[in-house]
N, C-alpha and C positions, 0 to 999 in steps of 0.2 A: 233963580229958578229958570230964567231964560237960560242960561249959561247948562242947566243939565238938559233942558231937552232938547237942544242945540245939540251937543253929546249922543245924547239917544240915537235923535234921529240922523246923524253921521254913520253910527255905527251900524245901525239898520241898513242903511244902505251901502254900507264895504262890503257885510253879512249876505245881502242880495246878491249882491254881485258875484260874490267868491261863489255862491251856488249856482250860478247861473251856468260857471265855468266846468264844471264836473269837476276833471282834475287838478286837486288844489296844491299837488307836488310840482306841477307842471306851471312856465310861468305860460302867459297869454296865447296862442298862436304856434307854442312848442310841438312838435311831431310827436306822437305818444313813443310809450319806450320801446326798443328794438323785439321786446319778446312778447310784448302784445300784439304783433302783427304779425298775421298768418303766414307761412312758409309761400315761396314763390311756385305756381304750378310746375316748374321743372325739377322742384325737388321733391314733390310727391309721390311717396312713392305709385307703381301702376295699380288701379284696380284689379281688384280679384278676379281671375276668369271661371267662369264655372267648369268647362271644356278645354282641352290644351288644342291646340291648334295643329291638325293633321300632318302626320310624318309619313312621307315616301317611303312604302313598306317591299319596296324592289321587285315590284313586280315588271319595269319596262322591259318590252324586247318586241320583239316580234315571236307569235304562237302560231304553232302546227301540229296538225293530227288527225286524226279519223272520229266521222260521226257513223255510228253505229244504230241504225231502224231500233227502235223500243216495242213496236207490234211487227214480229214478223208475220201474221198472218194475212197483212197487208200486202199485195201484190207488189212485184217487183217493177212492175210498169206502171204505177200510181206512188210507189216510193222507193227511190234509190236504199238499197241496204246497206249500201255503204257509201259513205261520200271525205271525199279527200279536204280538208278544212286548212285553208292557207289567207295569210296574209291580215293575220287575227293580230290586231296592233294594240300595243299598251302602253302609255305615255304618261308618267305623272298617275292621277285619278282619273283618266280615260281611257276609254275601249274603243277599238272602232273593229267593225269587220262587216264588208260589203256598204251597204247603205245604214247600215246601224251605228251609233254611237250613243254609251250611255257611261255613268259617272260610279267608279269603283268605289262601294264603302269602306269605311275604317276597319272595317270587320273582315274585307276584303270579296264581300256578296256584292255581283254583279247583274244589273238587269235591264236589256237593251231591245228595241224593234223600230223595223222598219214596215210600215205597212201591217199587210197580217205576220209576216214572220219575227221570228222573236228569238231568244238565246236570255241565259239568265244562269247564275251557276256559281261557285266561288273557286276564288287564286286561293292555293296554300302551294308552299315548296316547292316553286318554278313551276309549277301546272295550274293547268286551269280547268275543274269538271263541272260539268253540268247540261243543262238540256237544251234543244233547240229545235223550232215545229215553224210549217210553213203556213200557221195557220188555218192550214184545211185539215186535212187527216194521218200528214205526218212527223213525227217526232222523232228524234235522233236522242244517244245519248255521248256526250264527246267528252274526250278527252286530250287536251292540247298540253305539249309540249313547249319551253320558252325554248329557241334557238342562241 
């Protein structure tokens, strides 16, 4: 009788042990097997983007053209009727013209001021239209040309 529970409790304890181990294909201290571990981060593929990341829609150059009074019953000595528009710069997703600089949307709507004066307007087909006011009482309505 000593002789089986000798036996027993041998076996209970190899039984231990082998659970103790999880995997019982694997011997002691073995590295688990090659397709149980995760892919390395350079082989993942990239995250999903929700947005594609902005394309140079060819607007650079340099713009010129005429602003034209939107009230002409605004006097000519309170606002120029006509004013010659030069030196309207376009770089990448930026605008600059005089002291103003503002950031061209994807859509190609632009909207920029310095102080009270302002300018705002969209690029399609090498032009550029839209409005521009000195924040007092006058408005212009322009249209620029890319050189």
């Amino acid at each position: 009788m000593r002789t089986c529970t000798a036996a027993f409790l041998a076996c209970g304890i190899v039984l231990a042990a082998g659970c103790s181990q999880g995997n019982l294909s694997a011997p002691f201290g073995a590295p688990p097997a090659p397709d149980a571990l995760p892919p390395p981060a350079s082989l993942l593929p990239p995250p999903a983007s929700t947005s594609a990341a902005p394309v140079s829609a060819g607007w650079d150059g340099m713009y010129f053209g005429d602003a034209v009074i939107t009230d002409v019953s605004i006097p000519a000595q309170t606002c120029k009727t006509v004013q010659r528009v030069d030196g309207f710069q376009v770089s990448g997703f930026m605008a600059r013209y005089g002291q103003m600089s503002g950031i061209i949307e994807a859509d190609g709507s632009l909207r920029m001021a310095a102080g009270a004066a302002w300018v705002r307007g969209q690029f399609t087909q090498g032009q550029f239209l839209g409005t521009m006011g000195d924040g007092e009482v006058c408005r212009w309505r322009i249209r620029l040309l890319r050189s």
